[in-house]
KOLZAKE-551192 format. One record per residue: x, y, z of N, C-alpha, C, O in turn; residue in three letters. Coordinates in Angstrom, 3 decimals, padded with zeros to 6 digits. Example, Ala and Ser with C-alpha at 12.3 -4.5 7.8 and 13.67 -1.06 7.14 Angstrom:
       n_u       n_v       n_w      ca_u      ca_v      ca_w       c_u       c_v       c_w       o_u       o_v       o_w    r
   013.190  -005.690   007.800   012.300  -004.500   007.800   013.200  -003.300   007.800   014.236  -003.319   008.465  Ala
   012.850  -002.250   007.080   013.670  -001.060   007.140   012.900   000.030   007.870   013.409   001.138   008.039  Ser
This chain:
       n_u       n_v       n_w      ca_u      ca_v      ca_w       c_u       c_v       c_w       o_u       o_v       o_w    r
  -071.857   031.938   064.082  -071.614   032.956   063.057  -070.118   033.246   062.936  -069.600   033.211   061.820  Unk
  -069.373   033.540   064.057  -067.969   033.841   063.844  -067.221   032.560   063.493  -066.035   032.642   063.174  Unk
  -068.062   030.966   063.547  -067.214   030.556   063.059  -067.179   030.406   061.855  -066.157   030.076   061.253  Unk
  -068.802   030.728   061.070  -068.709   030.678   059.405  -067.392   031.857   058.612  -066.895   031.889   057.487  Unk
  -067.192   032.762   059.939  -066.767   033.952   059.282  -064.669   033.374   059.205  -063.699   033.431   058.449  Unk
  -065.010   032.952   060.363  -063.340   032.102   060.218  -063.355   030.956   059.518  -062.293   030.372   059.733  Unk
  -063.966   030.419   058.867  -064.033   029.944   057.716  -064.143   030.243   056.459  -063.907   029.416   055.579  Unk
  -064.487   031.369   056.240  -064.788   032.326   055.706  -063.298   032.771   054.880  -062.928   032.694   053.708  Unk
  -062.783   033.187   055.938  -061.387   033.939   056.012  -060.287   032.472   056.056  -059.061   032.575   056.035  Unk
  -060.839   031.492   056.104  -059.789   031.038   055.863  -059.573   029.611   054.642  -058.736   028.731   054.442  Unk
  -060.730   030.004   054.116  -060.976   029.870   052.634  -060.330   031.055   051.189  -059.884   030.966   050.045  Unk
  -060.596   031.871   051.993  -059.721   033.103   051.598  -058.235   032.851   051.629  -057.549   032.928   050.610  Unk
  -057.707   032.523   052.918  -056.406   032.745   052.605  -055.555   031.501   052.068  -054.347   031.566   051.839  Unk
  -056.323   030.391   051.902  -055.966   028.614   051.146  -056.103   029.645   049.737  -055.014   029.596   049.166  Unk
  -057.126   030.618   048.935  -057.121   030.514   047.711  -055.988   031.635   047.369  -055.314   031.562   046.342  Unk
  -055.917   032.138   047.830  -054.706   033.260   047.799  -053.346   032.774   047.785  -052.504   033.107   046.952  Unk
  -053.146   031.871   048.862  -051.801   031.175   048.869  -051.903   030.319   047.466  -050.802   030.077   046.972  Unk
  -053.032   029.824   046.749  -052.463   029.090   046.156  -051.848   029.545   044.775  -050.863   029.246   044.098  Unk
  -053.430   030.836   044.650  -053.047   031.977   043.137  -051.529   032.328   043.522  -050.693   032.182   042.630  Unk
  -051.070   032.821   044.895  -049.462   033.051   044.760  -049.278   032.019   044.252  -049.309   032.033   043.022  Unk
  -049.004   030.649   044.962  -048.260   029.523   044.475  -048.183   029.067   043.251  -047.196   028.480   042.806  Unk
  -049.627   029.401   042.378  -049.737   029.272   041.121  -048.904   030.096   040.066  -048.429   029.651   039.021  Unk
  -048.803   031.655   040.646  -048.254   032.961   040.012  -046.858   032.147   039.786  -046.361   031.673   038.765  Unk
  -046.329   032.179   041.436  -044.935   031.907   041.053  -044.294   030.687   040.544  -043.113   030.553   040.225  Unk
  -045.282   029.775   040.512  -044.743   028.678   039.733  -044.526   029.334   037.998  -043.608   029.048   037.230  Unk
  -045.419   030.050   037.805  -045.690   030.254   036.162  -044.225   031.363   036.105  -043.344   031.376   035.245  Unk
  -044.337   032.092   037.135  -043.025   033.171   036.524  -041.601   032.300   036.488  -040.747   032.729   035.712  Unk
  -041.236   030.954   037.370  -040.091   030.259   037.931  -039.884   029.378   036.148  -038.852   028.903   035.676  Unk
  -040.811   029.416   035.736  -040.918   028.312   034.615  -040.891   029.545   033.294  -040.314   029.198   032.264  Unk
  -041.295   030.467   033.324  -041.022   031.460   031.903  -039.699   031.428   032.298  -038.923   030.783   031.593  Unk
  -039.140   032.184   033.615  -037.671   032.084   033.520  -037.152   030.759   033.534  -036.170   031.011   032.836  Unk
  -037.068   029.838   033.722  -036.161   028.841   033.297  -036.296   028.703   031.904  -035.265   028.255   031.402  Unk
  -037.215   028.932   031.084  -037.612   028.422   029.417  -036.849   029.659   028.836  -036.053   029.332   027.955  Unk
  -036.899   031.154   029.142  -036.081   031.647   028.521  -034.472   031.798   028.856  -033.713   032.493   028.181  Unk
  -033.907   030.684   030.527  -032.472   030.505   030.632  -032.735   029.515   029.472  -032.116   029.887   028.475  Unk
  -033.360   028.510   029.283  -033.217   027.318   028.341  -032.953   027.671   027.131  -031.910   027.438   026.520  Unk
  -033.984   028.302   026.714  -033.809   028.664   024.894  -032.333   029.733   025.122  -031.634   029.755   024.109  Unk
  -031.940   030.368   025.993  -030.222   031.140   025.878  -029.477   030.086   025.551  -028.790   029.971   024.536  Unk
  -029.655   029.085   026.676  -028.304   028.190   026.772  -028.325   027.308   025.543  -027.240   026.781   025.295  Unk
  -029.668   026.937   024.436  -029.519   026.289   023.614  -029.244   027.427   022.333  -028.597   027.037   021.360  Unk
  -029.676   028.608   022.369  -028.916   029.691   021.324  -027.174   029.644   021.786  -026.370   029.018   021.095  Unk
  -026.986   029.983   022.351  -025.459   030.340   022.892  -025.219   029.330   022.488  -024.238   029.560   021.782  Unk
  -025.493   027.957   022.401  -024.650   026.254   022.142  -024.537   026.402   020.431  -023.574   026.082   019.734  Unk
  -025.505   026.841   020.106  -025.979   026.364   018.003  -024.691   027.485   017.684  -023.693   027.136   017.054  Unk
  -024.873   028.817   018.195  -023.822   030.055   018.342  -022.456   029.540   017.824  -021.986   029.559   016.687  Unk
  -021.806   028.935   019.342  -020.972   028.840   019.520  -020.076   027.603   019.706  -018.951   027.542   020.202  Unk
  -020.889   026.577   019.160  -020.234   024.770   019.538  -021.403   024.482   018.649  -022.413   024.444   019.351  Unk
  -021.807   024.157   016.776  -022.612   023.524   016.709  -022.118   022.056   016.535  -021.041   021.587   016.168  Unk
  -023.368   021.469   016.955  -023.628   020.039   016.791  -022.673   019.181   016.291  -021.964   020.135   015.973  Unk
  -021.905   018.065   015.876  -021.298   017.277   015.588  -022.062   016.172   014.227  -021.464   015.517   013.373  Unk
  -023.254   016.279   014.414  -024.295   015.133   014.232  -025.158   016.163   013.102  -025.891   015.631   012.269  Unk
  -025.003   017.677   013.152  -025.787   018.135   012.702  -025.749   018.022   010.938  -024.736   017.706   010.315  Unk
  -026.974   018.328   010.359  -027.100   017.794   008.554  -026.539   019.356   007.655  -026.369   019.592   006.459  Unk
  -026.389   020.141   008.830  -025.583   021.723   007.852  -024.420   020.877   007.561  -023.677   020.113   008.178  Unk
  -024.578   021.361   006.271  -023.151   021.066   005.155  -021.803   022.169   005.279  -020.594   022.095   005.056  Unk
  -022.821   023.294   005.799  -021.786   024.649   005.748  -021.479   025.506   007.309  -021.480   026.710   007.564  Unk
  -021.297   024.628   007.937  -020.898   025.401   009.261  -019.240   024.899   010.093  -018.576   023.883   009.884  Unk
  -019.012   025.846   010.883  -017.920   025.909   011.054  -017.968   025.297   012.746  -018.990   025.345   013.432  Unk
  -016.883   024.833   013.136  -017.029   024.272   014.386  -015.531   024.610   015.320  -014.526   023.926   015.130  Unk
  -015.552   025.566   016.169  -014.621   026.319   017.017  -014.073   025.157   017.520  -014.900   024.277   017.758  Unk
  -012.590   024.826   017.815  -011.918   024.170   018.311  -011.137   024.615   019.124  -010.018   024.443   018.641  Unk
  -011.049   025.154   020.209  -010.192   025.890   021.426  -009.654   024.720   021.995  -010.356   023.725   022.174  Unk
  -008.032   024.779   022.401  -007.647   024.197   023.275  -007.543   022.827   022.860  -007.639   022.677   021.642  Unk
  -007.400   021.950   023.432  -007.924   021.023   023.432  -009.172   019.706   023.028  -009.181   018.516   023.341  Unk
  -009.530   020.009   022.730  -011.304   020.211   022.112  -010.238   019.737   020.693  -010.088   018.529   020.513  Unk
  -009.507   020.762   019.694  -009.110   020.304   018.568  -008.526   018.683   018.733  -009.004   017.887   017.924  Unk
  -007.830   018.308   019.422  -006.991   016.788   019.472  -008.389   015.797   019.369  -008.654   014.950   018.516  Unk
  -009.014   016.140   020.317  -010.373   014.941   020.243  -010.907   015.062   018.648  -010.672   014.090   017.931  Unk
  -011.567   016.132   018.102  -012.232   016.634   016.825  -011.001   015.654   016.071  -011.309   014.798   015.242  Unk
  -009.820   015.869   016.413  -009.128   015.339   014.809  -009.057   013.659   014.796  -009.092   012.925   013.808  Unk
  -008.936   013.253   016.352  -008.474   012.045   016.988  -009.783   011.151   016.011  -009.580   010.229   015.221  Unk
  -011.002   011.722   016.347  -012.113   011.320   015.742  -012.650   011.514   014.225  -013.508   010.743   013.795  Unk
  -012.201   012.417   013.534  -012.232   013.106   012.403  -011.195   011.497   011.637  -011.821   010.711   010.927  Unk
  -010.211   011.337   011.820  -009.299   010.301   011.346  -009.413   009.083   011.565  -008.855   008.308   010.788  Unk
  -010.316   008.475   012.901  -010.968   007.374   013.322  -012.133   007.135   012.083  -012.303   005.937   011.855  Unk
  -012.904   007.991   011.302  -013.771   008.345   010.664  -013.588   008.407   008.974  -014.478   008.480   008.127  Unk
  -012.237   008.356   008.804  -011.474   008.780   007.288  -012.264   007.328   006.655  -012.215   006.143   006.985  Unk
  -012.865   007.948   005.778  -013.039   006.626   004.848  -012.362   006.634   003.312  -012.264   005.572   002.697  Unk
  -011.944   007.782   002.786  -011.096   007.530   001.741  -009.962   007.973   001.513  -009.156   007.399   000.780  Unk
  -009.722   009.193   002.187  -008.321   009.998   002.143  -007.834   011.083   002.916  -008.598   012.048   002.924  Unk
  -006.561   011.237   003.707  -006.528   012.176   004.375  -005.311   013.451   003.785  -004.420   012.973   003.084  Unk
  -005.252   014.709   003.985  -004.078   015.289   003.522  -003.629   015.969   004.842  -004.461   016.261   005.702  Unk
  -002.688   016.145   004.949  -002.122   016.513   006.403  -000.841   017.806   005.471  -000.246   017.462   004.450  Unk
  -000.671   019.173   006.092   000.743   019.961   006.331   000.418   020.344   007.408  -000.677   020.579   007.919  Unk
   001.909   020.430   007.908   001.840   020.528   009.546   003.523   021.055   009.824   004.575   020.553   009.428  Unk
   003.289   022.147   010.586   004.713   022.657   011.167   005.521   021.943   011.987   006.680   022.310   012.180  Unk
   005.026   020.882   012.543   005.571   020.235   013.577   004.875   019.080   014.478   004.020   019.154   015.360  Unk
   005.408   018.246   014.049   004.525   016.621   014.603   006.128   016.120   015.539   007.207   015.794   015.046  Unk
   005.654   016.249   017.309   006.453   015.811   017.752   005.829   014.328   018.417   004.648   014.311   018.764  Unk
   006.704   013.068   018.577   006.661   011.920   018.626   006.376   012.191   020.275   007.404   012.158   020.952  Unk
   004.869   012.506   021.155   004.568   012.601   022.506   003.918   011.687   022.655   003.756   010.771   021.849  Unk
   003.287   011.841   024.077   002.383   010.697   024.227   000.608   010.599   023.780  -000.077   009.577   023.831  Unk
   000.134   012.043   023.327  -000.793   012.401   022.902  -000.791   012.154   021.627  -001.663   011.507   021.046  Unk
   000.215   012.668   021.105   000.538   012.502   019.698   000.864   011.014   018.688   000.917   010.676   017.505  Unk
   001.027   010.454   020.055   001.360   009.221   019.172   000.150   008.425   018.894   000.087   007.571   018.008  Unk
  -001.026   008.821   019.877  -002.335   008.771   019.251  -002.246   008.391   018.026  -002.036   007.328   017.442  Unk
  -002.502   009.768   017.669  -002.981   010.548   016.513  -002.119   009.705   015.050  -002.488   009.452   013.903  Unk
  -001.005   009.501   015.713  -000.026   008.953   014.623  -000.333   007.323   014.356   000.039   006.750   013.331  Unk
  -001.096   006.649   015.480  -001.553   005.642   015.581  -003.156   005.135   014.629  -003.592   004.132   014.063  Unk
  -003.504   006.254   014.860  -004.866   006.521   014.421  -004.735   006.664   012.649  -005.689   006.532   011.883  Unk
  -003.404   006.945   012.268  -003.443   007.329   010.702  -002.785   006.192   010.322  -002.917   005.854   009.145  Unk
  -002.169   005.585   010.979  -001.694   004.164   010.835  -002.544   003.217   010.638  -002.236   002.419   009.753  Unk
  -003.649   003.029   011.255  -004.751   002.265   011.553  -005.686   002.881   010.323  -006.330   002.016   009.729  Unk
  -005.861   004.266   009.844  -006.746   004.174   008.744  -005.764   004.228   007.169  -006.316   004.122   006.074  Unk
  -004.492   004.380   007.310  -003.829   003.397   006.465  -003.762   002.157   005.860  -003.487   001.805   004.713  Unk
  -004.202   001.314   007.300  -004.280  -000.165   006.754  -005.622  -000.557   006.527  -005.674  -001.677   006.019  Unk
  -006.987   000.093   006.769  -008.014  -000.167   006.322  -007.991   000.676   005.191  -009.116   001.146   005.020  Unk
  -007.096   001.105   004.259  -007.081   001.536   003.068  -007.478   003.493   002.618  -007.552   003.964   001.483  Unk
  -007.594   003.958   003.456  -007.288   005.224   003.327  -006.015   005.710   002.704  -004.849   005.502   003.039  Unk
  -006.522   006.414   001.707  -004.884   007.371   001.266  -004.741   008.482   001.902  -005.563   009.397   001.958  Unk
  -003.055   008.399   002.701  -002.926   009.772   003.146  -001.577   010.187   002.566  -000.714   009.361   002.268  Unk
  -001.408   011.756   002.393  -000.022   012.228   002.106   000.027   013.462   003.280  -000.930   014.179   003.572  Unk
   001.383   013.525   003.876   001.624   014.190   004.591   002.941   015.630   004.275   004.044   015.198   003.941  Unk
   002.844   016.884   004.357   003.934   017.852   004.410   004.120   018.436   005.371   003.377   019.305   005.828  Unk
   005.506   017.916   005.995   006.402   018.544   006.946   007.303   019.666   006.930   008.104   019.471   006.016  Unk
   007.551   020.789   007.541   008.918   021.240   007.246   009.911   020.090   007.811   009.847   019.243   008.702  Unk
   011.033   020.567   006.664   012.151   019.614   006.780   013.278   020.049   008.022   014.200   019.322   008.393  Unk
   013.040   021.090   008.432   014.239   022.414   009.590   013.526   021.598   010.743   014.583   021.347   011.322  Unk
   012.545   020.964   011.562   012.267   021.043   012.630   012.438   019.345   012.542   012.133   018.703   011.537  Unk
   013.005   018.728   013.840   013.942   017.619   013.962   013.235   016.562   013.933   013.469   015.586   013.222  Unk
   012.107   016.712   014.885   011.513   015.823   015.160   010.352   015.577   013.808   009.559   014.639   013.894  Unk
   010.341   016.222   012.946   009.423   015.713   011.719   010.229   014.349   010.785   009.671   013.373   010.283  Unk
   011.364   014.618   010.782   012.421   013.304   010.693   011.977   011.969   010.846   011.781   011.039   010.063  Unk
   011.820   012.210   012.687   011.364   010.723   012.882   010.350   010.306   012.704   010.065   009.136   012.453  Unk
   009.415   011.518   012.843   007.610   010.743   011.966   008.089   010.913   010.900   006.999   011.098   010.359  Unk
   008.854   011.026   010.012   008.640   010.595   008.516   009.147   009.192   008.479   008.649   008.504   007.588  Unk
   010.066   008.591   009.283   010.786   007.796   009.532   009.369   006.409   010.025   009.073   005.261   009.694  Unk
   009.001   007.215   010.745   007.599   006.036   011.312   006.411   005.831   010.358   005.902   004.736   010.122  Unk
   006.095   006.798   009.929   005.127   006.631   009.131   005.428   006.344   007.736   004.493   005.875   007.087  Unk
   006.402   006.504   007.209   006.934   006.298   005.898   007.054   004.507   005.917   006.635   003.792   005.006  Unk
   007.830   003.940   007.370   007.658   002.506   007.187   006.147   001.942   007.195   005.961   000.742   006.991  Unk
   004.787   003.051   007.496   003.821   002.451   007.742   003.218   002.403   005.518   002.284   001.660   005.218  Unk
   003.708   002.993   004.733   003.757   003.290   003.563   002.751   004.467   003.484   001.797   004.575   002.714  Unk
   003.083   005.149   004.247   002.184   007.101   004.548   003.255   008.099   003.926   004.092   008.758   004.543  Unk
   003.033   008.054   002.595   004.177   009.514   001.795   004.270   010.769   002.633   003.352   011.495   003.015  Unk
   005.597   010.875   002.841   005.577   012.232   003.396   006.873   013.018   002.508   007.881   012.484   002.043  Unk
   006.438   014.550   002.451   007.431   014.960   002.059   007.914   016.238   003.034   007.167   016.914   003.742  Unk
   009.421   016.391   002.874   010.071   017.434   003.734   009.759   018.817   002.839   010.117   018.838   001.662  Unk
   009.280   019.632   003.259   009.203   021.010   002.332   010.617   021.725   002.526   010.740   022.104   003.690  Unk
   011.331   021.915   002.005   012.783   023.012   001.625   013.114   024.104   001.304   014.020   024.844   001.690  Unk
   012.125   024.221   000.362   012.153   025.556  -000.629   011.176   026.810   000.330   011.387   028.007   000.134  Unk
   010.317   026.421   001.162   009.909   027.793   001.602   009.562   026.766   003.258   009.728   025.549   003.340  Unk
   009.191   027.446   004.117   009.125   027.108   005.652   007.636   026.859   005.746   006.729   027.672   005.570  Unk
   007.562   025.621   006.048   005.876   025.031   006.028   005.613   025.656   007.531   006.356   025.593   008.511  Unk
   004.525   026.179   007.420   004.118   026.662   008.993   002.559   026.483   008.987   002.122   026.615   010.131  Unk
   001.754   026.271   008.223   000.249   025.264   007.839   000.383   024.849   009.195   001.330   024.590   009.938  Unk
  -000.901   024.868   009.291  -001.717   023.364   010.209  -003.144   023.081   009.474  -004.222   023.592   009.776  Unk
  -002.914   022.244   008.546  -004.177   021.681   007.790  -004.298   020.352   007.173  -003.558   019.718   006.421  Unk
  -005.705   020.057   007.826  -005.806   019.050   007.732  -006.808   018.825   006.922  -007.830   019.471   007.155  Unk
  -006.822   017.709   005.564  -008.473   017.788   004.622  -008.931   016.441   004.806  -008.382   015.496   004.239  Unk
  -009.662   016.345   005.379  -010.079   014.756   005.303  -011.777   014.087   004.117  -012.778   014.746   003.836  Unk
  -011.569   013.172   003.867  -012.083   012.837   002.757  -013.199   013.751   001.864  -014.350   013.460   001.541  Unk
  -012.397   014.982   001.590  -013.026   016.732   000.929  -014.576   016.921   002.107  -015.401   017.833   002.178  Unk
  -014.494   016.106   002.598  -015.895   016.585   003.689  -015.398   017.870   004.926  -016.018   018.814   005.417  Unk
  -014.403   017.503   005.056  -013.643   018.471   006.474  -012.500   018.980   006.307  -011.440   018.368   006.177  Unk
  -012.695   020.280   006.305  -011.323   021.177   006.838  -011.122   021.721   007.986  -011.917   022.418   008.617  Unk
  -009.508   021.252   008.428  -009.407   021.331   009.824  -008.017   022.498   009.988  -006.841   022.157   009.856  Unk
  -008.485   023.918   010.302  -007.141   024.902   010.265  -007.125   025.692   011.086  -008.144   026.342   011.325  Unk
  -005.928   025.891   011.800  -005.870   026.918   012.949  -004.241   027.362   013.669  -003.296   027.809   013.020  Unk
  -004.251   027.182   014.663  -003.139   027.215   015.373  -002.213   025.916   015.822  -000.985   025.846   015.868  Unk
  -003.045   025.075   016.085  -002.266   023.543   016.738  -001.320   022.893   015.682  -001.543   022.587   014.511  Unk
  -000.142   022.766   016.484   000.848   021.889   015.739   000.305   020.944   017.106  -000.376   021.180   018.103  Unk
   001.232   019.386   016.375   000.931   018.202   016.949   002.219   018.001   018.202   003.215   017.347   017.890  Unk
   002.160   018.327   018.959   003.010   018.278   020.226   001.922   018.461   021.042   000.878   019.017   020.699  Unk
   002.268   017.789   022.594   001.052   017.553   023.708   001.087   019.201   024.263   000.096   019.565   024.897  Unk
   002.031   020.051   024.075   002.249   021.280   024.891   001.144   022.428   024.200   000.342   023.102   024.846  Unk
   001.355   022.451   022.584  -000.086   022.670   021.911  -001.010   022.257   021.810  -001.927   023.006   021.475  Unk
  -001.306   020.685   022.070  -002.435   020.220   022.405  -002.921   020.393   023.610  -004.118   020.671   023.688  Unk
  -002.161   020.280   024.788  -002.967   020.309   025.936  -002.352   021.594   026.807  -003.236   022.263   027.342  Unk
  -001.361   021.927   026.976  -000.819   023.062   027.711  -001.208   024.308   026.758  -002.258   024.811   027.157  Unk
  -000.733   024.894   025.734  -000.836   025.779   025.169  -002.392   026.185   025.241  -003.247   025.523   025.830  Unk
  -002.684   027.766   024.321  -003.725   028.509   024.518  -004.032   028.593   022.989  -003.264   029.322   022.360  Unk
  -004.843   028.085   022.410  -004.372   027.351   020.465  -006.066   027.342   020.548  -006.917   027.013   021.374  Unk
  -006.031   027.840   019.344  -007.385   028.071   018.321  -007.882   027.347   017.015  -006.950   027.348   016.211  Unk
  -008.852   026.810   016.566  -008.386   026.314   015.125  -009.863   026.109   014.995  -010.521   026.143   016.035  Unk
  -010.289   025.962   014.196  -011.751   025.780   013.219  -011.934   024.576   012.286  -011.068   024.415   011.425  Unk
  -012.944   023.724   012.353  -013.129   022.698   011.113  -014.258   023.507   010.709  -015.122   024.162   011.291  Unk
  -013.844   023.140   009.080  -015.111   023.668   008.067  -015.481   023.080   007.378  -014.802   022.687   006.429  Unk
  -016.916   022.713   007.589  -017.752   021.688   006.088  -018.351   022.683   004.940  -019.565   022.638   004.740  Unk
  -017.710   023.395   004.336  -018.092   023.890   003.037  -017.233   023.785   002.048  -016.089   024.212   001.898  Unk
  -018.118   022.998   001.227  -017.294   022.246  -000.335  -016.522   023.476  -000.854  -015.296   023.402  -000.769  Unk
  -017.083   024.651  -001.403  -016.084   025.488  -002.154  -014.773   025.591  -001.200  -013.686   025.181  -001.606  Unk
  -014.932   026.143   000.048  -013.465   026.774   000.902  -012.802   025.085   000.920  -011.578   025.123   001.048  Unk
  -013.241   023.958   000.840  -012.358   022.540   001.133  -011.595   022.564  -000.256  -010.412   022.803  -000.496  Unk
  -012.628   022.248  -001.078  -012.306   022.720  -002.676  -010.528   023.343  -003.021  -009.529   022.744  -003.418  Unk
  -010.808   025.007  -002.590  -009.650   025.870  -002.471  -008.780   025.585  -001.759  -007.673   025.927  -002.173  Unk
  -008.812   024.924  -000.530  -007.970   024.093  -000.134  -006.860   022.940  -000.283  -005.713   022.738   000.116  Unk
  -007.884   022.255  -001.123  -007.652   020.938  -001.126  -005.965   021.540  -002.859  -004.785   021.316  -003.129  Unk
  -007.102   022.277  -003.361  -006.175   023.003  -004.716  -004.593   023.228  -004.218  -003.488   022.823  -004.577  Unk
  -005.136   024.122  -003.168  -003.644   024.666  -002.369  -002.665   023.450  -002.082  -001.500   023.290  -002.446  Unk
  -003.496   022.641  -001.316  -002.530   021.674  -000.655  -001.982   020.892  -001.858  -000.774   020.938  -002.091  Unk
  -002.854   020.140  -002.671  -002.159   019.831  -004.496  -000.970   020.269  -005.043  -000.098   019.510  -005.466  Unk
  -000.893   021.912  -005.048  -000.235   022.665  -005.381   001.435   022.890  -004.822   002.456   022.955  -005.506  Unk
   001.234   022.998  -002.960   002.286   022.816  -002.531   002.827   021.196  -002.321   004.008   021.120  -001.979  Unk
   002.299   020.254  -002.440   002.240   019.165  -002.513   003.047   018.394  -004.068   003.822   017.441  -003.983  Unk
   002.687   018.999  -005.284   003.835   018.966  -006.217   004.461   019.588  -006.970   004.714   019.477  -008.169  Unk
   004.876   020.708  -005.724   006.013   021.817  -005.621   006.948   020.917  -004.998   007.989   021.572  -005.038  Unk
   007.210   019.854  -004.465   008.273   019.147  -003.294   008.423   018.182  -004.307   007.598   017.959  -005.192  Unk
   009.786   017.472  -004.105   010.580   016.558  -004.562   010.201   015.755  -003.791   010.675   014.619  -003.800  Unk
């Protein structure tokens, strides 16, 4: 008899351990599904997609993060790029980038570029890229301080980064690409505008 009864009891405590084991598996798994669905809200939030089919969203570029976005954005140019820019210094990051517009130059992309003419080193990229046949013009009449970039009216790229490795990779620089036709649109007008305002 006492041993049906310790069997008894210890049938009991196999089903108990397991309803715990069962409980806490189910609570370990709601919480991970609602860390999951955070960490995939916080991502759509705040970094969407690259790949994604929104026409109209904006994509945060902090830091660093912008050089790759553009490095690739221009790897990508299939018909035309417009570039003003405060300052394109001839680095080792940069010459990337300067490489990269060279290269979609000769697979036939049109690009025009506006520099201010006051900062030294825009000289010699006009000097480099002008032999690559990439129009650039020196702005004179008012102080270009832009960082914008339009690439084939699909992407606008504007923020803080001038093209030196110290804003690309040292500095603390902000900037945004935007896929919405009207704001590229108004853009693209602007850049037109100061574009044949220059000699």
């Amino acid at each position: 008899m006492a041993l049906i009864i310790d069997n008894n009891m210890l049938i009991g405590i196999v089903l108990l351990l397991l309803i715990f084991i069962l409980l806490s598996n189910y609570i370990i798994l709601k919480k991970l599904k609602i860390l999951y669905n955070d960490i995939i809200r916080n991502t759509n939030d705040n970094d969407l997609e690259e790949n994604s089919n929104d026409q109209n969203k904006i994509n945060i570029l902090n830091d660093e993060k912008y050089y790759y976005h553009v490095l690739n954005a221009i790897s990508s140019a299939e018909r035309e790029i417009d570039i003003i820019m405060f300052s394109i210094y001839k680095c080792k990051k940069t010459e990337e980038l300067l490489n990269e517009l060279i290269k979609a130059r000769k697979r036939g992309v049109f690009i025009r570029i506006i520099l201010d003419k006051d900062v030294d080193s825009n000289k010699e990229v006009k000097n480099i890229l002008g032999s690559e046949k990439i129009p650039i013009k020196l702005a004179e009449d008012r102080r270009i301080h832009n960082k914008l970039i339009i690439i084939d009216k699909d992407i606008l790229i504007i923020g803080s980064h001038n093209w030196t490795d110290k804003a690309l990779f040292e500095n603390r620089e902000s900037s945004v690409a935007i896929r919405d036709k009207n704001t590229i649109k108004k853009m693209k007008r602007y850049f037109e505008s100061v574009w044949n305002s220059l000699k």
